[in-house]
Each structure stands twice: as C-alpha cells, then as structure tokens.
C-alpha positions, -999 to +999 in steps of 0.1 A: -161-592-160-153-602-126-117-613-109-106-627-082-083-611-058-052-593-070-027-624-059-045-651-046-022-656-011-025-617-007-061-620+003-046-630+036-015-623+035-016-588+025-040-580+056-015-599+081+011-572+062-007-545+076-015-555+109+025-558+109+030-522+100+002-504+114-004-499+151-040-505+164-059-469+163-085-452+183-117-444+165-114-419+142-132-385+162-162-372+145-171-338+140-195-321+168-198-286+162-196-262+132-195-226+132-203-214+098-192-180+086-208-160+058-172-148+049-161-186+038-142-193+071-155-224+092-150-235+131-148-270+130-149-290+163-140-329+168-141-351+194-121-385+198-114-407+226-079-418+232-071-448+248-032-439+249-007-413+240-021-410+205-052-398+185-051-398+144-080-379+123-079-371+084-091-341+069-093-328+036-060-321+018-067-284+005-074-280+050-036-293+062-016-258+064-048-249+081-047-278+108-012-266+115-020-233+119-049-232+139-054-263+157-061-262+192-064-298+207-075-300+245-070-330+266-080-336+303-049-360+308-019-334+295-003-311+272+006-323+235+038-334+223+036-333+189+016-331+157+028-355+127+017-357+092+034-369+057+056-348+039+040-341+009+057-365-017+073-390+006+047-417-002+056-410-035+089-407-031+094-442-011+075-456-043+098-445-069+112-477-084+087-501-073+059-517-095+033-492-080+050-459-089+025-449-110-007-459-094-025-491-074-035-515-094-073-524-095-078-555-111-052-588-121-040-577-153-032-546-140-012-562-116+008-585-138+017-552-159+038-543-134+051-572-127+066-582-160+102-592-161+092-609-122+095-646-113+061-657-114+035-690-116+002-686-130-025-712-119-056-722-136-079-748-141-061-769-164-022-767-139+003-745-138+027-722-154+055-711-141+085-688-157+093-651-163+064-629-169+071-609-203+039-591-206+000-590-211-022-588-240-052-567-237-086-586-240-100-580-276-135-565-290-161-587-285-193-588-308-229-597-297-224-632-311-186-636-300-173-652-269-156-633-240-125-626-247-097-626-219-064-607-213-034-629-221-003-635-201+028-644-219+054-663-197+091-674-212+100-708-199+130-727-203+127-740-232+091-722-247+068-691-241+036-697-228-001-685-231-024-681-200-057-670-205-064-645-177-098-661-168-122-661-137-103-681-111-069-676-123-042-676-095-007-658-089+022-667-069+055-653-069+091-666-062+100-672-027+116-641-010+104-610-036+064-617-020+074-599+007+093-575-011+057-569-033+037-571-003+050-539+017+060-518-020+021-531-022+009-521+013+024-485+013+006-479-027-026-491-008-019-465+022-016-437+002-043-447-022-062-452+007-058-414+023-062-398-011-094-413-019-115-413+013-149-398+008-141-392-024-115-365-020-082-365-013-077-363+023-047-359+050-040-380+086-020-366+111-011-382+142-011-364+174+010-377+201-002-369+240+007-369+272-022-383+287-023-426+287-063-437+300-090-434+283-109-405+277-124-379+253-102-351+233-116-322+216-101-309+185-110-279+166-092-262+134-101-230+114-102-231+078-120-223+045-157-237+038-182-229+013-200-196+027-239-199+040-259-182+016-292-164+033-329-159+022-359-154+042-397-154+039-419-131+045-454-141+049-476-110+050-506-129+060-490-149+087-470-116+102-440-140+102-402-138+091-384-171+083-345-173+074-334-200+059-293-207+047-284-231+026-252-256+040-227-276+015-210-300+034-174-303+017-157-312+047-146-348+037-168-363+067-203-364+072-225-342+098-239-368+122-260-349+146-235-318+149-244-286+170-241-261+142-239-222+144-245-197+123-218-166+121-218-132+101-192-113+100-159-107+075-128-120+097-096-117+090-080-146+078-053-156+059-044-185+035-010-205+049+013-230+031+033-249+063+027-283+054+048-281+016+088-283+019+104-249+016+138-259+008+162-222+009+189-226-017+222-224+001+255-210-022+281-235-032+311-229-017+335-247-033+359-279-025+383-255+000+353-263+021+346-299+021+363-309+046+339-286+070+298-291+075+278-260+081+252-264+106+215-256+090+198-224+108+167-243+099+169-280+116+141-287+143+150-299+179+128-327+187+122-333+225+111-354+245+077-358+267+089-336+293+100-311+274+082-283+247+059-292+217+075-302+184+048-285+170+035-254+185+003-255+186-009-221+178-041-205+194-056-190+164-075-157+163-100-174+148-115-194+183-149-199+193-149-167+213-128-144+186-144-150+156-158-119+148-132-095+151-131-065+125-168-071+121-198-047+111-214-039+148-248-061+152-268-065+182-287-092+194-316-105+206-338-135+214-357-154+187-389-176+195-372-206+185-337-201+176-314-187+197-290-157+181-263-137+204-234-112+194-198-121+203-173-096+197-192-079+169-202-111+152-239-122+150-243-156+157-274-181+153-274-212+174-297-243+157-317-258+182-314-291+171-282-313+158-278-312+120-274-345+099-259-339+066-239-360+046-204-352+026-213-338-004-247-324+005-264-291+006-294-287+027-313-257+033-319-251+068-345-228+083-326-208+111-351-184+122-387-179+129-403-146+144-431-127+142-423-095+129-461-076+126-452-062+089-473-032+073-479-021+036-459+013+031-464+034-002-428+048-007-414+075-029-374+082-033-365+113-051-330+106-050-335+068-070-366+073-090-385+109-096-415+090-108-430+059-094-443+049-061-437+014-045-450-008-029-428-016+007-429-037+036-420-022+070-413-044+094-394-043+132-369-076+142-365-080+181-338-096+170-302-090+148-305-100+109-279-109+087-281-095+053-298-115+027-328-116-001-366-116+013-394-130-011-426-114+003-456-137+004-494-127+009-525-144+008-526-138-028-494-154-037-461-138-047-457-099-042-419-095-050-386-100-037-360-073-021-324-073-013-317-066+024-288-052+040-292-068+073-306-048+107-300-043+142-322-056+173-351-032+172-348-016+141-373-004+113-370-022+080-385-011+049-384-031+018-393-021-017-409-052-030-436-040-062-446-007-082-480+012-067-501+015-095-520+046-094-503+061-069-489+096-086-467+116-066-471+152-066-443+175-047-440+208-046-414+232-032-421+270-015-385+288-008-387+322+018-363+340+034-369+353+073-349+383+088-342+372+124-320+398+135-299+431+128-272+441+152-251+473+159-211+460+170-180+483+166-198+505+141-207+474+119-241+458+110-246+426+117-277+409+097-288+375+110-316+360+079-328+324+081-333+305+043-365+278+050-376+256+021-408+239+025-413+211+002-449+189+003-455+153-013-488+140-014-503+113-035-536+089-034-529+060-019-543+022-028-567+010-004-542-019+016-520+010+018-516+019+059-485+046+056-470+069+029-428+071+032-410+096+014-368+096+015-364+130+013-331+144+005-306+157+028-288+191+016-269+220+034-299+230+055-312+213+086-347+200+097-365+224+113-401+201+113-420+174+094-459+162+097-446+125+103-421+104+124-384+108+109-355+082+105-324+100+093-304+079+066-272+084+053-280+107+023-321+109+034-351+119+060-373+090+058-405+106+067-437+083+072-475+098+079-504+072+083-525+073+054-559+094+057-589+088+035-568+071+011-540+100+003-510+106+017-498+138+026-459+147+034-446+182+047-409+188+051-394+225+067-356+228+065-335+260+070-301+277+069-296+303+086-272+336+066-249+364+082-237+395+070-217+418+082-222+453+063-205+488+067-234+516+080-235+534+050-264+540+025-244+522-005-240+492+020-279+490+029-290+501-003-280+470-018-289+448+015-325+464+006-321+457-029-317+414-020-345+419+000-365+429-023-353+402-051-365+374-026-395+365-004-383+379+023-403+379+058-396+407+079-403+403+121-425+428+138-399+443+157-376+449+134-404+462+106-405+501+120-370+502+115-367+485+081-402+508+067-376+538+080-347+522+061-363+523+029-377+562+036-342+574+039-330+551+009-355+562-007-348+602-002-308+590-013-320+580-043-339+610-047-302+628-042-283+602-060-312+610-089-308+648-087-268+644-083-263+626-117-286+651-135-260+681-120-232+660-135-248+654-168-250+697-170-219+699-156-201+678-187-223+701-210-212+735-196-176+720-197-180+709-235-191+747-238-166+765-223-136+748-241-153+754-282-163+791-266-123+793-264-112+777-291-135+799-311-118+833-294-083+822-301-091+821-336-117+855-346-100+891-346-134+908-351-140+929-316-175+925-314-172+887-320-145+885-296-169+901-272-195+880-274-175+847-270-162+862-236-198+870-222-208+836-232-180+825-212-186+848-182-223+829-181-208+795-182-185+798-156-210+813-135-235+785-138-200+758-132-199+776-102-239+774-092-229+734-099-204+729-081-222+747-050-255+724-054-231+696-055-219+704-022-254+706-013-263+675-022-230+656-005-240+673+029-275+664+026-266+625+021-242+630+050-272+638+072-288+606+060-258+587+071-259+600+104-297+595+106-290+556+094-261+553+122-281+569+143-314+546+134-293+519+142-276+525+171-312+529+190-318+494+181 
C-alpha cells in the first residue's frame, strides 16, 4: 500500500527546515584518476570546483582514518585551513531522547509510533481528530477475498478514545510550537540517514575549509584499501599475440565516469590507521583535595585562524602518485603497441588509453595490454620437478614489463592449457609449461672422468692439481610442431664448462635449449671441479695417490704421462720390496718362535748329548736371525734409493 507523505505540512515545511540549516554546497567532486595496486592499496584522485572557502565530498566509511591520513588537497587559490568531519556517534548522540533515536521512520505509522504520548490531530476524509496519541495498531492479515486492512491510530480525547483508520490520504498535524521541535530532531535523523545510506553503503562527508574564495577547480587525492586487480592473459599461438586483461570491482561508493585509470604492481608498505574514532585516555581520580583546581589536558587542539597553521595537518603520504612503489620487486619497462606501461620507483605501472566507465558495485574486466610476442613450441624436460614426462611449453619474449598472472594458451585448434606466470622483465625469455608431450621419452645419460692437469714440486711437497668433468646427455624424439628441446638441468658444486645450446642460468637450473633436428632433440652438458692435494714425496704417499688413480677414469696429459709411466715402475719395484720385506718378517717370527721352545727345552733335559743338540740348533737359528736382520737392512736402503729417485723424478719436473 501506498502513503502519503510522513506529516502532511512537512512536505514543505521540512525542505524549508533544511535550506535553514544547511549552507548552499558546491558540487560534489568526482573521481578522475585511479591507480590500482595488485597489493589492495588504491590512488584515488578527485576533482571539485569551489566557488568559496569550502569544498565537501563523501567517501566510504571503512576510507575515513584513511582520508585523514593521506589526503593531499591542492588548490591554485591557497593553503587549507582545515579538514572537518563528524565524530563518530555525535549524530547519534544529539538524537538520544528524541522520537528518531532508533532509526528514520519510512512510512506514517512508523511515524506516529514515535510520536505517541504527542499532541496531535489526525485528518481524513470524514473530519478531524484531534487529542493525545496513545498508540497504533498494526494492520491485520488479509485473505484473498478480505478487504485491506489499515493500521489504526488510537487517540484519547477529553472525554473518549478514538479510532482513525490510517488510510490513503490521511493527514497529521501537530500542536503549535513542538512542529518545530520534530522538524529539526527530524532533519538531523534524515542527515545522518542520508550519509549512511548513499550508494548503498555507509559513507562519510567531510568538509574542507580553504583559503582560496573564486571559483576554481581543486584536486583531491587519498590512499586507501581497494579490492586488488586480479590478472590473466591470452595467449593466442596462431595470432603471435599476448593480451592481459584485469578484472576491476568498483567499491568505492561513487561511480567511475570516464576516469584515467592506472594499473600498479608492486607490494607497498601500508598501514591500517584508526584517527577518525575518539581515543579517550583514562585520567586517575584524584580526590576532592583537588576540586577546587582544573588540570589542563595535554591533549586539547589549538584551533587557528586563516592566517595561521592547519587544524589538520594534512599529511603527504608515502603512498603519492610518484612513491607508490617503494619496497617493490625490481621491473623494467617498456612500450606496448597500444597501452602505455612505465616503471616508477620499482613499480610497474600500465596506463589505459582510454577513460574507464564503471559503475559502484561493478566489476568489469578490462583488457590492458596487447603485443605481439612471436611465441614458439618448446619440448621441456625438468629433472629436478618430474624425472619422467616431457611438456609441452611456450617460449615467448615481452618488449615490455609483465605483471605476474595466469596465461590460457590458445591455438588454432582450440584450448592447449593454462600456466601460472611469475611475471618478467622488458626483454626477457618466458617459457611456460602448458600440456604433457606424448611420445616424447627422454633418455639421459651421465659419463663421470677425472683429468690430471698438473703436479708441482714446492718446499719439498707435491702439489696435484686434477679436474672432476661430468658429462651428462638428454636426447628425446620430438613431435612434429616441436621447434626447440629445453632441458632445466641441475645446478651442483661443479661449474659449466660447455653445453651444445644457448644457456639461461636459473636459480637452482641451466636451462639449455637446442633447435630441434630431424625431429629429436639432443642436449649435452660438460661441468667440472677441479681437486688439490698436497702429498708428502714419499712412496707410501704416491702409492696411494696411484692407487685413486687407478680406482677412477682418470685422464692423464701428455706431458705429465713419462713421468707418471716412471711413477708406477718405481712403485712397482717398492712393492716388489715391500713383498720380499713381509716374507723376511714372516721367517723372522718363525725363527723367534724356535729359538725360545729350543730353550725352554735345554732348561729342562740333563742328558749331555740332548743338551747338545738343543745348543747347535740354537747356534743355526741365531745365525740365520742374523742373515734376517742384514737383508732387512738391505731392503730399507734399497727403498731409500727409490725415495731419492722419486724426489729426484720430481724435482726435474
């Protein structure tokens, strides 16, 4: 059902209230410019024109400890004075006890409920009653075949309590002297129902007051939270061409009317503030011996005048148009064919070439850049992530920065598959993983050798230089749309000595690529370390340096082979003493076991002829102990010589 206005004088009335109490305001500025962040901070720029001292401009509630924290307002005409806002709850506050504490009313019975107890005469078609208001009756149920049913007012008059039907065209007036009372308790429930609800959020007006008195144009701009952009791009493989596209919510309270709007990567620094609640600081109580005195607050605000300093400070944020991008991931930049993108600071920014329209509430999905990126089918292979398949990837080369995102690839065919991308530098080779290469069966295999490079004679020490090289090979056929095979080979604690192919190092890979030839692909990686040792010139010492030689694949160079082959003839004549020295000892330990039961046997016979024969035995014993110990002698002096002919070998070097 329908009603008439809330009170049937208000209609006028009310709007002569509030052309009492509000001054005439300049048009409300409109946003201009937007720079959108990926890190959910937003630029927002606004421009007004002032005919006066003063400019006024809502935004969004959850944005008000922003706006005091970052505006920066510049006018041609002069400084600002101040910056002026609600306290939060003094709307309320001023409404506490009147009929619209808790809410505006939106139709006539509404109204009358909170006006019961009030003077009041109720006029409808068949005259007019007037008396205190008690209260009102909801309207009842009504049935398919039942009349409408109206609320009820019940008003007490002198002498009897009457029933008004709350009817289409019923009229209110109230008792002479409380209209205006109702009218401003009215107009200020209507003010700050007004502010909460625009645009269908609650919003926030503040009033700047300005130096400046003609008329002319003032640009605002604020930092504060948005809804991040959110990237994509296509790649069409057919077309050779690379379209990003990020998708926009406006949530701003306003809508986007032709605005210049840029696009910003980057993480910020930014923090969330809370100036526009009351912080009240408790204070002690310090008792009636104080009364008599008032402490002055450490916290009151000096206002001042036009001549003198801001009320507000208005503080230059490091969140401006030209400091956005501070503690940001290093991009480049470069020119797209369309879209313009630049680095400031760090920060990659992309500039739409045409004004954006987008109403409050929307999302629209915006395509930001265009270029042709010349893309090629790469057959890749990653050790590190997956020992057994070979992809499918796209390589491709950006003269321009890109801001991380997900790419669906497109060919002629249809859909090939979708990849995650961390973003690139100007110039930069991209490859994307996008499908599995069936058929494609990687093969790798892995040759370890060792090469001597050098032996060296310093202060009586040797000096061996030896270089480890690993080869390893990866080779694979290749499907026929296939133009390059890319291995990511891994990086370990040798270096790259040479590859078959061109070579990007990665973080924890080579990323080797070779054209594809006959439809295989073939991939041949050297790397080396090279090993010193520092041994004593001594046979024991190059007898075992010999001995890991011989345990590897060692590859000896041509000038130092002569004097290896002649390392390995005297080792080999040691061993032939070592040999003939353990064979002495082995009789020696025998003749020893001998001797000592020959003379535990004489101690204990008394025959003379046995006694004799133990003591001959003896005699011959320690006669061939003797011949031992003299070919052992023989022997040490012999491997002495070979010492000296090793120092000797080596020193000539």
């Amino acid at each position: 059902m329908t009603f008439r206005p809330l009170i049937t004088v208000s209609a006028l009335a009310l709007t002569a209230c509030f052309a009492t109490m509000a001054p005439a305001q300049n048009a409300a500025p409109e946003i201009t410019g937007i720079e959108l962040g990926q890190a959910g901070v937003a630029l927002f720029t606004m421009v007004g024109q002032a005919t006066g001292p003063s400019l006024s401009f809502t935004v969004p509630q959850e944005a008000a400890s922003d706006i005091m924290a970052s505006l920066i307002v510049r006018d041609p005409s002069g400084a600002v004075i101040d910056l002026q806002t609600d306290t939060p709850g003094s709307t309320a506050a001023a409404l506490h006890g009147s009929p619209f504490e808790g809410g505006l009313p939106l139709d006539l019975p509404s109204l009358l409920g909170k006006l019961v107890g009030e003077q009041v005469t109720l006029m409808h078609a068949g005259g007019a009653v007037e008396g205190v208001l008690v209260g009102v009756r909801p309207a009842g149920p009504t049935g398919a075949n039942e009349k409408t049913q109206y609320p009820i007012a019940l008003v007490l008059q002198q002498s009897r309590l009457a029933q008004v039907v709350l009817s289409p065209g019923v009229q209110v007036d109230l008792a002479p002297g409380r209209s205006s009372e109702l009218f401003e308790d009215l107009a200020k429930a209507l003010t700050f129902k007004t502010a909460q609800q625009q645009a269908g959020r609650d919003m926030r007006r503040f009033d700047l007051t300005l130096q400046g008195t003609d008329t002319r144009d003032v640009a605002l701009s604020y930092v504060t939270e948005a809804p991040a952009w959110k990237n994509s791009y296509r790649l069409l493989l057919g077309e050779g061409r690379l379209q990003g596209w990020a998708a926009v919510e406006n949530l701003s309270g306003h809508d986007w009317d032709d605005i210049a709007l840029t696009l910003t990567t980057g993480s910020p620094v930014a923090y969330r503030s809370h100036l526009i609640a009351p912080r009240l600081i408790a204070r002690p109580d310090l008792g009636d011996q104080f009364s008599h005195g008032v402490a002055e607050s450490t916290h009151s605000t000096r206002k001042q005048g036009h001549g003198g300093g801001a009320l507000l400070s208005m503080m230059s944020s490091t969140h401006g148009a030209d400091t956005l991008g501070q503690h940001l991931d290093t991009l480049s930049s470069g020119a797209g064919q369309a879209f313009e993108a630049g680095q400031s600071n760090g920060i990659l920014r992309y500039d739409m070439p045409d004004g954006i329209d987008l109403a409050a509430g929307r999302t629209a999905n915006v395509m930001y850049l265009d270029a042709s990126v010349g893309p090629q089918i790469h057959a890749l292979y990653r050790p590190l992530q997956d020992s057994q398949s070979v992809l499918l990837a796209v390589g491709f080369q950006s003269e321009q920065a890109l801001a991380p995102g997900i790419i669906s690839v497109q060919d002629e065919g249809g859909f090939v598959g979708d990849a995650p991308f961390l973003g690139a530098i100007a110039g930069q080779d991209t490859l994307l993983p996008v499908a599995v290469a069936n058929g494609a069966d990687i093969v790798q295999e892995t040759h370890v050798e060792t090469r001597l490079q050098d032996l060296t004679v310093i202060g009586g020490k040797l000096f061996v230089s030896a270089l480890g090289q690993r080869t390893t090979t990866y080779s694979t056929p290749l499907p026929d749309h296939v133009s390059h095979l890319t291995v990511q080979h891994p990086i370990g604690n040798t270096e790259l000595h040479s590859t078959n192919g061109e070579v990007v190092r990665k973080m924890h890979t080579y990323e080797v690529t070779v054209p594809a030839q006959d439809g295989t692909g073939f991939v041949k990686v050297v790397e080396g370390a090279t090993a010193n040792r520092e041994l004593d010139l001594s046979l024991s010492a190059l007898g075992r340096l010999i001995s890991d030689m011989r345990g590897e694949d060692v590859i000896v160079p041509a000038h130092l082979a002569k004097t290896i082959d002649q390392v390995r003839t005297l080792l080999t004549r040691n061993k032939a003493l070592d040999d003939q020295r353990a064979e002495l000892e082995t009789r020696y330990d025998a003749l020893v076991a001998e001797q000592a039961r020959l003379r535990e046997n004489l101690e204990i016979v008394t025959q003379d002829t046995l006694r004799n024969r133990y003591t001959q035995a003896m005699s011959v014993t320690e006669t061939h102990i003797v011949g031992i110990f003299d070919q052992r002698e023989a022997l040490q002096q012999a491997q002495t010589a070979l010492d000296g002919e090793i120092q000797a070998l080596f020193e000539s070097l």
